[in-house]
N, C-alpha and C positions, 0 to 999 in steps of 0.2 A: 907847205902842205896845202891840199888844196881840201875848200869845205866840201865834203859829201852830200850829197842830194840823196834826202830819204825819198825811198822807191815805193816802200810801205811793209818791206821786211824787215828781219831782228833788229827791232826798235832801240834794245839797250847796246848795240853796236853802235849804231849812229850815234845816239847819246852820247856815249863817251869819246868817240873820236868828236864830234862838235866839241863839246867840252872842253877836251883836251887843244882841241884848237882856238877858243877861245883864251884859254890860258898862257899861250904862245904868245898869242896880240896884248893880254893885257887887258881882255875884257870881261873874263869869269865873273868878276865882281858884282855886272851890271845884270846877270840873271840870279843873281843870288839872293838879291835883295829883293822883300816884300814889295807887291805891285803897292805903289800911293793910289788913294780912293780917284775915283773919275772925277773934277772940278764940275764937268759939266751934270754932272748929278746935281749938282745942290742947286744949278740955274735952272732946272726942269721945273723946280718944285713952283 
């Protein structure tokens, strides 16, 4: 399956064939999990 290229129409179409094709690979996991804060924040301060 190939990834779809959102065009900027029905949004929740793309979603889920993304999705869906991430799950095929084995990589659903890696957007599902909470982003970790930015490292480079705490060097600003």
């Amino acid at each position: 399956m190939e990834l779809p290229k959102f065009t900027g129409e029905n949004f929740a179409l793309w979603e889920r064939k993304v999705e869906m094709h991430l799950k095929e690979c084995g990589l659903l996991r890696f957007i599902q999990q909470p982003m970790l804060p930015d490292p480079t924040t705490k060097q600003k301060k």
